[in-house]
PDB file of N, CA, C and O in Angstrom:
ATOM      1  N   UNK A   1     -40.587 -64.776  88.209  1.00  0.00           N
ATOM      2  CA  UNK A   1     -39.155 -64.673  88.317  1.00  0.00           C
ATOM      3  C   UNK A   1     -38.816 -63.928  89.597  1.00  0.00           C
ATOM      4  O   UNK A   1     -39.270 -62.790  89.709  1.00  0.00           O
ATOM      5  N   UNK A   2     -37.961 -64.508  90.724  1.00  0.00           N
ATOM      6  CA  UNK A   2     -37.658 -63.782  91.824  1.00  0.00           C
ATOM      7  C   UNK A   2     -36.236 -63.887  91.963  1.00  0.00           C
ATOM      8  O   UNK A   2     -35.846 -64.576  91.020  1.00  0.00           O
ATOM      9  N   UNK A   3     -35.522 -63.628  92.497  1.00  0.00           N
ATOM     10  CA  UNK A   3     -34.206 -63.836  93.013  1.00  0.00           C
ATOM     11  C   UNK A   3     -33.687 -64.724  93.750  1.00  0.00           C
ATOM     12  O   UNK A   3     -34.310 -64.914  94.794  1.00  0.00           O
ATOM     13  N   UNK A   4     -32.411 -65.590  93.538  1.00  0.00           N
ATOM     14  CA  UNK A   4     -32.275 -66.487  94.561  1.00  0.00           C
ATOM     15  C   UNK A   4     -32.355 -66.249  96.075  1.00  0.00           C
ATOM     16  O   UNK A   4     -31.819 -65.351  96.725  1.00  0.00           O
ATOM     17  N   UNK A   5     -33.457 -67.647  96.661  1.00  0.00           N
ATOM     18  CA  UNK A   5     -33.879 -67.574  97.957  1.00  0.00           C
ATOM     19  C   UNK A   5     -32.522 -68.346  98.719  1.00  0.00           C
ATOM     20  O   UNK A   5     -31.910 -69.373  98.427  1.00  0.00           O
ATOM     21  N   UNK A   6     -32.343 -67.246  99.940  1.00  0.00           N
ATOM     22  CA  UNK A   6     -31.613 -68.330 101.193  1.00  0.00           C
ATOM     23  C   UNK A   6     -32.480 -68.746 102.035  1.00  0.00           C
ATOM     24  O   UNK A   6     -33.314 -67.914 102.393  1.00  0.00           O
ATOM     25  N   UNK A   7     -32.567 -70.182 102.629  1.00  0.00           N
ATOM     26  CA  UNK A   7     -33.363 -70.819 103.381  1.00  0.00           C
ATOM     27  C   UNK A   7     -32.947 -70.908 104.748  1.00  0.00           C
ATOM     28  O   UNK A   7     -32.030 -71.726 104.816  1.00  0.00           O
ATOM     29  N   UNK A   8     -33.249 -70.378 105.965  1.00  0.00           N
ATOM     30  CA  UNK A   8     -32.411 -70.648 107.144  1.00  0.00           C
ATOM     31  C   UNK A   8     -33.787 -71.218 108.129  1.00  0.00           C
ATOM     32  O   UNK A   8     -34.932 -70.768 108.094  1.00  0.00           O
ATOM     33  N   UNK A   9     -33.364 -72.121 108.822  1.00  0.00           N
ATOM     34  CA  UNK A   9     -34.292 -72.857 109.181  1.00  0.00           C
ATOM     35  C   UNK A   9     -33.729 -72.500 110.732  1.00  0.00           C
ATOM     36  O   UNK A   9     -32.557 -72.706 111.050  1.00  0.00           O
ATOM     37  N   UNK A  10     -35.040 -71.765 111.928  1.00  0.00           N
ATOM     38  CA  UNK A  10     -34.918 -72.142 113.335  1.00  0.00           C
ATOM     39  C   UNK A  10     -35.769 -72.507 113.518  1.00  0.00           C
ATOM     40  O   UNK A  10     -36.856 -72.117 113.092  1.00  0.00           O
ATOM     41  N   UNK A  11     -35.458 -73.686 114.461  1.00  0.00           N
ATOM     42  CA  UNK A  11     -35.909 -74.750 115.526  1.00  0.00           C
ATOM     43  C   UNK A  11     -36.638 -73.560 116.611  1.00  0.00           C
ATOM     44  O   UNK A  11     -36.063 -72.479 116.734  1.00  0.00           O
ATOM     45  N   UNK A  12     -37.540 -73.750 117.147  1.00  0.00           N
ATOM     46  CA  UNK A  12     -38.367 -73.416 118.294  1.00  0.00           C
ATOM     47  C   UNK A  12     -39.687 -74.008 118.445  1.00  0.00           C
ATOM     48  O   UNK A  12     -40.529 -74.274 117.587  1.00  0.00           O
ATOM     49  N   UNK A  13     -39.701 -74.181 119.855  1.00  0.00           N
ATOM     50  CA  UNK A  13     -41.124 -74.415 120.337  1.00  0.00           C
ATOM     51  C   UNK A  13     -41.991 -73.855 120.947  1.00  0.00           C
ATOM     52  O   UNK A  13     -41.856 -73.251 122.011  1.00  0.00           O
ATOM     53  N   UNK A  14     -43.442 -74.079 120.022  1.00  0.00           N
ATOM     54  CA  UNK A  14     -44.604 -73.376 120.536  1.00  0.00           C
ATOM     55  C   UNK A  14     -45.395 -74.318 120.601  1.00  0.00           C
ATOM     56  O   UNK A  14     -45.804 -75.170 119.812  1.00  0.00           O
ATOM     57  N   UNK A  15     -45.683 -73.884 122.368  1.00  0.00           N
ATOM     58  CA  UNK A  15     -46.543 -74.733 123.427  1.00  0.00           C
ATOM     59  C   UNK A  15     -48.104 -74.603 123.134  1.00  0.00           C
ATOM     60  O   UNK A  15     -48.799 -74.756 124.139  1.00  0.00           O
ATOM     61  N   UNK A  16     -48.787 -74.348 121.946  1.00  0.00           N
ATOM     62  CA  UNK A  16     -50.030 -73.659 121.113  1.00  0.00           C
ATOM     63  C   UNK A  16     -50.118 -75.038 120.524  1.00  0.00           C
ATOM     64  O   UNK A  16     -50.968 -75.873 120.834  1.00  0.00           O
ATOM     65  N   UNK A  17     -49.335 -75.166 119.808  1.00  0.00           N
ATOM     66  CA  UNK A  17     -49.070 -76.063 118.432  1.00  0.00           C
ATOM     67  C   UNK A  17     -49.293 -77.740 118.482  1.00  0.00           C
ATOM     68  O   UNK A  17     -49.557 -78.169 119.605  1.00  0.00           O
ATOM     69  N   UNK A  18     -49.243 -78.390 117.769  1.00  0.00           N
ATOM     70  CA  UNK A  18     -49.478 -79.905 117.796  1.00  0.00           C
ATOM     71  C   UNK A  18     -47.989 -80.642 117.823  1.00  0.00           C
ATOM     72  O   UNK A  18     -47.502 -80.974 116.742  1.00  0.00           O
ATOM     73  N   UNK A  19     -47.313 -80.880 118.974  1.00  0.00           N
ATOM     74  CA  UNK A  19     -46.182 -81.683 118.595  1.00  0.00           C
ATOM     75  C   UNK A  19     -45.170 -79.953 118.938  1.00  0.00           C
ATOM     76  O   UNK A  19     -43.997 -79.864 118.575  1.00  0.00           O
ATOM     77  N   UNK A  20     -45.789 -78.945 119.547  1.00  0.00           N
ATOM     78  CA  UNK A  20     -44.727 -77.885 119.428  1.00  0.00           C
ATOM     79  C   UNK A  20     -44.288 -77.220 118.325  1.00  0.00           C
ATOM     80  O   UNK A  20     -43.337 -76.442 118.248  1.00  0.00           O
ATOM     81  N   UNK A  21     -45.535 -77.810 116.919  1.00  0.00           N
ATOM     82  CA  UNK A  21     -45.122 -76.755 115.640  1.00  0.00           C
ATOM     83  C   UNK A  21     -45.848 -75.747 115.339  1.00  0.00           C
ATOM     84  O   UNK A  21     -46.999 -75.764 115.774  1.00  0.00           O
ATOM     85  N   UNK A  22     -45.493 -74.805 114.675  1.00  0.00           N
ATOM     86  CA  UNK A  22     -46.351 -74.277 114.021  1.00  0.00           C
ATOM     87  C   UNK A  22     -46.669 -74.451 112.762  1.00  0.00           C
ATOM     88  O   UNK A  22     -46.196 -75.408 112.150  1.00  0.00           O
ATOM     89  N   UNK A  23     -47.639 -73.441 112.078  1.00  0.00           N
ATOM     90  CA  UNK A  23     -47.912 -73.814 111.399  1.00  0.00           C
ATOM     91  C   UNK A  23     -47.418 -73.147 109.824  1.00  0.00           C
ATOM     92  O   UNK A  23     -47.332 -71.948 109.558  1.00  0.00           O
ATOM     93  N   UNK A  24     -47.168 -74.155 109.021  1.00  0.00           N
ATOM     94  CA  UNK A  24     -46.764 -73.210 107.954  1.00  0.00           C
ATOM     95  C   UNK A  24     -47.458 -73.203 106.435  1.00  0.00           C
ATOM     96  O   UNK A  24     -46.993 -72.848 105.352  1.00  0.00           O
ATOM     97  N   UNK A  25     -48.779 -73.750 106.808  1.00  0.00           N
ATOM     98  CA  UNK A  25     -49.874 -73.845 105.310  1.00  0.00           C
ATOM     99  C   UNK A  25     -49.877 -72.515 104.774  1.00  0.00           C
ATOM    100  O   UNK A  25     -50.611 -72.682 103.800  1.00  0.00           O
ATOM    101  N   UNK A  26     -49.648 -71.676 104.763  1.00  0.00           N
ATOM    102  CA  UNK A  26     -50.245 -69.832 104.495  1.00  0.00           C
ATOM    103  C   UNK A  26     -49.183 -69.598 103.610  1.00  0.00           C
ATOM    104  O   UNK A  26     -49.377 -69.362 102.418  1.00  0.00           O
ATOM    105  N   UNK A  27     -47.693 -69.666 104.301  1.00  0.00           N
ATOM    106  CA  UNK A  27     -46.253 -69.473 103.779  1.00  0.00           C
ATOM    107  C   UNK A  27     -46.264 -69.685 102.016  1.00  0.00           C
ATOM    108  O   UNK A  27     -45.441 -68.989 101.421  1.00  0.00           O
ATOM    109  N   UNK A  28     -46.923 -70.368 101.383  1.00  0.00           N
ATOM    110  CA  UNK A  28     -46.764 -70.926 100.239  1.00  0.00           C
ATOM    111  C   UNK A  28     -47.714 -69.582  99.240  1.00  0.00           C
ATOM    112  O   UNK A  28     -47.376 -68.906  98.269  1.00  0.00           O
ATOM    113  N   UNK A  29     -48.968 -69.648 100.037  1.00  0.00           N
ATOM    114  CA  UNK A  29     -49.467 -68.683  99.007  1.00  0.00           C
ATOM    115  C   UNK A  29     -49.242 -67.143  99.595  1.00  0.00           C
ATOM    116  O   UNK A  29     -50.253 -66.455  99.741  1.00  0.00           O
ATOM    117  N   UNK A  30     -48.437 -66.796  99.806  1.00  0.00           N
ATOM    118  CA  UNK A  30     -47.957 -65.539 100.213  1.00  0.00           C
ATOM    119  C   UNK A  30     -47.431 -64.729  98.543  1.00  0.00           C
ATOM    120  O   UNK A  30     -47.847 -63.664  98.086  1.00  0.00           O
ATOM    121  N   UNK A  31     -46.445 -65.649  97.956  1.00  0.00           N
ATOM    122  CA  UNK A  31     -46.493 -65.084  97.109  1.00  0.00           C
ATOM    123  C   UNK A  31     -46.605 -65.201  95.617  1.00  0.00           C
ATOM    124  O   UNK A  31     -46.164 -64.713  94.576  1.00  0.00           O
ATOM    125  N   UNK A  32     -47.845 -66.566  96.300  1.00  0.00           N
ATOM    126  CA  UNK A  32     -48.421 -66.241  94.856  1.00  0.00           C
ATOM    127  C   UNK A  32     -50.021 -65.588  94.503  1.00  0.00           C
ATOM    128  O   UNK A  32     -50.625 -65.829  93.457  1.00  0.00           O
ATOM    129  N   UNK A  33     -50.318 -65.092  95.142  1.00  0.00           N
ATOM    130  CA  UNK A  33     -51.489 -63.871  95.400  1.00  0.00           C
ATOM    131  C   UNK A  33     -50.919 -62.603  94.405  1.00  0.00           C
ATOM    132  O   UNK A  33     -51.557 -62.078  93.493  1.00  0.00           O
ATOM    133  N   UNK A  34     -49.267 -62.202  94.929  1.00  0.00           N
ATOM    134  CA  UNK A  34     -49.128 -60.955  94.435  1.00  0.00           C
ATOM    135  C   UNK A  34     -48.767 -61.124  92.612  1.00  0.00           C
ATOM    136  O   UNK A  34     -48.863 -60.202  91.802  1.00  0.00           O
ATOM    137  N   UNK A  35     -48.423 -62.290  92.358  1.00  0.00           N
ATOM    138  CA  UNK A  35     -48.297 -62.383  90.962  1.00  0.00           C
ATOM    139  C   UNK A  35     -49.411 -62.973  90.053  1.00  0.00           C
ATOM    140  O   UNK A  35     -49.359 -63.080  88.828  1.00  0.00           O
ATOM    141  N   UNK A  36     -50.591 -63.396  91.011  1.00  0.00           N
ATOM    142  CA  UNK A  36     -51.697 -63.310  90.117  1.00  0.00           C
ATOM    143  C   UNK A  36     -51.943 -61.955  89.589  1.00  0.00           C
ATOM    144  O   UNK A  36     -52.156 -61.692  88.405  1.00  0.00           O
ATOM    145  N   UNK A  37     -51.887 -60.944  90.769  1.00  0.00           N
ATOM    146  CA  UNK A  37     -52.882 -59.704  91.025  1.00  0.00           C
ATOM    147  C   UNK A  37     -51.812 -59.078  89.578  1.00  0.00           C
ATOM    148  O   UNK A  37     -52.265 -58.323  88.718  1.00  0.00           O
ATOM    149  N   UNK A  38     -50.537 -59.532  89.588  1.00  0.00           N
ATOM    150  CA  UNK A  38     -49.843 -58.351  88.718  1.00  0.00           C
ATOM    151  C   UNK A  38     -50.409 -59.131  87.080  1.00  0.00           C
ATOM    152  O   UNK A  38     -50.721 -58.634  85.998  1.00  0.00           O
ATOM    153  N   UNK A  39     -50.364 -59.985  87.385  1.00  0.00           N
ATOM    154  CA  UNK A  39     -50.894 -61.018  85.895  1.00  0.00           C
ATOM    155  C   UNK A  39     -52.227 -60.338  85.524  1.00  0.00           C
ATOM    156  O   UNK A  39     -52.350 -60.182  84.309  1.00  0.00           O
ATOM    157  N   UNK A  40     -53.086 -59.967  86.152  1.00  0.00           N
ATOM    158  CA  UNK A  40     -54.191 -60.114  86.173  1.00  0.00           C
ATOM    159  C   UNK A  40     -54.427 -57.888  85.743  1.00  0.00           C
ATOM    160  O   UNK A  40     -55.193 -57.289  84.988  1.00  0.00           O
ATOM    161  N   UNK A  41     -53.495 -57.481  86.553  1.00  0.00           N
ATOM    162  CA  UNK A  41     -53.164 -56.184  86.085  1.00  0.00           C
ATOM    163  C   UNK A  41     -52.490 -55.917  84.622  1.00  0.00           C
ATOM    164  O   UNK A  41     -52.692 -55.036  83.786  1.00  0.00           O
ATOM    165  N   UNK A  42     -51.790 -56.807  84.648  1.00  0.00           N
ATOM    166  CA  UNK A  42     -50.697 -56.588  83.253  1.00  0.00           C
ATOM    167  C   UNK A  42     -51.767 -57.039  82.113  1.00  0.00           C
ATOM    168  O   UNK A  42     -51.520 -56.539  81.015  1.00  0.00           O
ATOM    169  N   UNK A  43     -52.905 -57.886  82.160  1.00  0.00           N
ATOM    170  CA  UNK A  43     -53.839 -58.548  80.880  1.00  0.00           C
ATOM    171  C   UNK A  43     -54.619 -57.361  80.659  1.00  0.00           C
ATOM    172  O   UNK A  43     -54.883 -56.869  79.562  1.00  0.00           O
ATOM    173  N   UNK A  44     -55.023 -56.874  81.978  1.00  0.00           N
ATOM    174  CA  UNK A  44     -56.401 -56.193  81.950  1.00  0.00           C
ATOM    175  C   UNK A  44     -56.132 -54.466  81.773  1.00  0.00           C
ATOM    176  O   UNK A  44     -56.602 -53.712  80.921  1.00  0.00           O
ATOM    177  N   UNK A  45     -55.180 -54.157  82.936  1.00  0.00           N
ATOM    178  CA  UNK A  45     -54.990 -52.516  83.701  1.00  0.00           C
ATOM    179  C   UNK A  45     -55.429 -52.434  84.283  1.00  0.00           C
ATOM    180  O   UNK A  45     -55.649 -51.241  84.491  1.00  0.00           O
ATOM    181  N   UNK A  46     -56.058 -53.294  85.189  1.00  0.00           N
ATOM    182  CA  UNK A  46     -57.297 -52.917  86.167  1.00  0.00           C
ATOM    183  C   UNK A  46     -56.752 -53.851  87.798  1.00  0.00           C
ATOM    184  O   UNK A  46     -56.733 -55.067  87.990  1.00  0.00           O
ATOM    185  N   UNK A  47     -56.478 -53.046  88.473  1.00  0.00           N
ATOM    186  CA  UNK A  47     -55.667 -53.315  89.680  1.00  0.00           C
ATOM    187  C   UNK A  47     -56.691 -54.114  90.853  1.00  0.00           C
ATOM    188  O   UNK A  47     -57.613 -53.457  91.336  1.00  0.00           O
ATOM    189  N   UNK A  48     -56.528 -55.239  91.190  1.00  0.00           N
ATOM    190  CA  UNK A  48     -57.797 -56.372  91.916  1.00  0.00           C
ATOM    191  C   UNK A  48     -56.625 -56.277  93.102  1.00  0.00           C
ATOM    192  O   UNK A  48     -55.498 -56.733  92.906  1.00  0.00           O
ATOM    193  N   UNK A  49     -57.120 -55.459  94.698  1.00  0.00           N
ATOM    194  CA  UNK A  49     -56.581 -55.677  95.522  1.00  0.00           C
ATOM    195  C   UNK A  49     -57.065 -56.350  96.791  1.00  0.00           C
ATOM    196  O   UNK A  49     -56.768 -56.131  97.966  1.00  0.00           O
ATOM    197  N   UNK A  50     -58.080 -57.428  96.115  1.00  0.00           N
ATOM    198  CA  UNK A  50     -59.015 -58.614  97.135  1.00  0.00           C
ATOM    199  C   UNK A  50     -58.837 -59.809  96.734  1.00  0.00           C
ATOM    200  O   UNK A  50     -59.143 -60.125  95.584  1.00  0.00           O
ATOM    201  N   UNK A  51     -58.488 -60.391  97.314  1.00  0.00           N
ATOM    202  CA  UNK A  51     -58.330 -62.386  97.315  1.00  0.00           C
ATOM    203  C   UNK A  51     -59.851 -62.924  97.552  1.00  0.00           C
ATOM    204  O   UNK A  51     -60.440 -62.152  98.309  1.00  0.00           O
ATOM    205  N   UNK A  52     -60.616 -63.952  97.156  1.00  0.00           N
ATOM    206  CA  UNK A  52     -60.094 -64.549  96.016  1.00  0.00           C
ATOM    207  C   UNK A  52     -60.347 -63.582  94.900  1.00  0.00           C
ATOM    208  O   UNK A  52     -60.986 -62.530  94.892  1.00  0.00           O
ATOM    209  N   UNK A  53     -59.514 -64.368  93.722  1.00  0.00           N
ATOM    210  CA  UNK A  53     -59.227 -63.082  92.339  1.00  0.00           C
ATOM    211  C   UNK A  53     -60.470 -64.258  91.523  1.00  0.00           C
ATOM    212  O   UNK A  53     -60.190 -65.243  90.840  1.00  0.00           O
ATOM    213  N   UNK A  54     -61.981 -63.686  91.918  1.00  0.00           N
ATOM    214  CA  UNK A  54     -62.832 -64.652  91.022  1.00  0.00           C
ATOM    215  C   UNK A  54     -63.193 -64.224  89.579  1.00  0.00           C
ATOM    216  O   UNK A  54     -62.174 -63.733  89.095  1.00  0.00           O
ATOM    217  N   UNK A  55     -63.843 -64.209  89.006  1.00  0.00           N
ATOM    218  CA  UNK A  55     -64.029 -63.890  87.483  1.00  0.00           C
ATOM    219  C   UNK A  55     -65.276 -62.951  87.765  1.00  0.00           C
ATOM    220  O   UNK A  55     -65.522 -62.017  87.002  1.00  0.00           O
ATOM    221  N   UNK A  56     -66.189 -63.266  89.066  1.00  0.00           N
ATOM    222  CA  UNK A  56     -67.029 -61.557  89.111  1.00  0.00           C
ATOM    223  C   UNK A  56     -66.374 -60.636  89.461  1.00  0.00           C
ATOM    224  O   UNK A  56     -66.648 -59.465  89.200  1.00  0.00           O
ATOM    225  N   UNK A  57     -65.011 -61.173  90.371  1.00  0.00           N
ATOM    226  CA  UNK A  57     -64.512 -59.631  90.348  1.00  0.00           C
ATOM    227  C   UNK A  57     -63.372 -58.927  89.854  1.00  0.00           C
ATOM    228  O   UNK A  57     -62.790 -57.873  90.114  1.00  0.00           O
ATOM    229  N   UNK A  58     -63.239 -60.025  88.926  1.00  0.00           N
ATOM    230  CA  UNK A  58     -62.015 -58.852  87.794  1.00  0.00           C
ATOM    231  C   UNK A  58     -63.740 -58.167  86.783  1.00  0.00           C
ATOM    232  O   UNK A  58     -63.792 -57.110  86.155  1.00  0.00           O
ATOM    233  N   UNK A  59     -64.372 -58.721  86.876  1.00  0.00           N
ATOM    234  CA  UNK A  59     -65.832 -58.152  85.478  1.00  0.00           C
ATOM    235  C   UNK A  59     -66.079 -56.763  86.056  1.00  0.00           C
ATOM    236  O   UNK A  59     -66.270 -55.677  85.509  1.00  0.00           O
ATOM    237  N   UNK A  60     -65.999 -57.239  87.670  1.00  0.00           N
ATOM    238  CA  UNK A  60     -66.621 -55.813  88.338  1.00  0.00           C
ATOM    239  C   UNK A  60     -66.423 -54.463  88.222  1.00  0.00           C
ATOM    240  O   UNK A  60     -67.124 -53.475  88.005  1.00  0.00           O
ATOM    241  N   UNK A  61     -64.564 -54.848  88.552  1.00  0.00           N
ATOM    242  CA  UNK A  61     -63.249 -54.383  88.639  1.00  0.00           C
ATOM    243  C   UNK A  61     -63.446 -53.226  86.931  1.00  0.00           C
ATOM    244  O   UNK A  61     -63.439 -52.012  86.724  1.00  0.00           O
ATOM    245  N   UNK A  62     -63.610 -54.545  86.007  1.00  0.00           N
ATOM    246  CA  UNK A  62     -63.304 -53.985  84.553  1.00  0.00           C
ATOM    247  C   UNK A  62     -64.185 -53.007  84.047  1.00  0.00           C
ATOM    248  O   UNK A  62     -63.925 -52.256  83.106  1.00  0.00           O
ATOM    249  N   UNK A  63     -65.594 -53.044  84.920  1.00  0.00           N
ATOM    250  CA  UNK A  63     -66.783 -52.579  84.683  1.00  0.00           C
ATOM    251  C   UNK A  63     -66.741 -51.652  85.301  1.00  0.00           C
ATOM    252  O   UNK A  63     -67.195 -50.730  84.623  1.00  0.00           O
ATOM    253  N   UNK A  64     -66.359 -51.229  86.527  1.00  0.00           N
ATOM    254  CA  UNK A  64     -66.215 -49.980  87.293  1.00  0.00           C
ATOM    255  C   UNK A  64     -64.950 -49.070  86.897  1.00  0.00           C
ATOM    256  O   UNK A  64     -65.009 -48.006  87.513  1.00  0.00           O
ATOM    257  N   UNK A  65     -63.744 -49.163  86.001  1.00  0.00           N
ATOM    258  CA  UNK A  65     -62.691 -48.938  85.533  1.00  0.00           C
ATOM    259  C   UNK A  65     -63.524 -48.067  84.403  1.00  0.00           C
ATOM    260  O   UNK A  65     -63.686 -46.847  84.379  1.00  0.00           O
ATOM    261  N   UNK A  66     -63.950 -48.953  83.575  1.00  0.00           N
ATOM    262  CA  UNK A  66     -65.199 -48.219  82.035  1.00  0.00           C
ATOM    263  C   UNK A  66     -65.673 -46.629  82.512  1.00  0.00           C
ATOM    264  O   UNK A  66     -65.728 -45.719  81.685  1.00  0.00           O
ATOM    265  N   UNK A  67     -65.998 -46.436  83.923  1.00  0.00           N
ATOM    266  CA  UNK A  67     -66.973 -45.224  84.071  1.00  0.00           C
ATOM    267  C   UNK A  67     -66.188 -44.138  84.269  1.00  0.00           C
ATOM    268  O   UNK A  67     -66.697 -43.027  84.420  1.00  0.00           O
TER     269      UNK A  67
END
């Protein structure tokens, strides 16, 4: 659940890019990293502040939390 997004779109060119774009593959998982990590906090209590969120290392995470 987030708040309504405003979308404002500028035009520019970067002379780097293919066609003058950049790039925007990353933009998407920006934020959904932080609501795994809170999902993954809220199941467990155990705070995972490394991507990827694999299953050795929430065990690790849960296992080093125990001591």
């Amino acid at each position: 659940e987030i708040p309504e997004l405003d979308t404002i779109l500028v035009q520019t060119y970067e002379p780097t890019g293919p066609f003058g774009a950049k790039a925007i593959a990353e933009i998407p998982m920006d934020g959904m990293a932080p609501a795994i990590a809170s999902a993954i906090f809220d199941a467990t209590g155990v705070r995972i502040r490394e991507i990827p969120f694999t299953p050795e290392r929430v065990w690790r995470a849960l296992k080093s939390e125990k001591k």
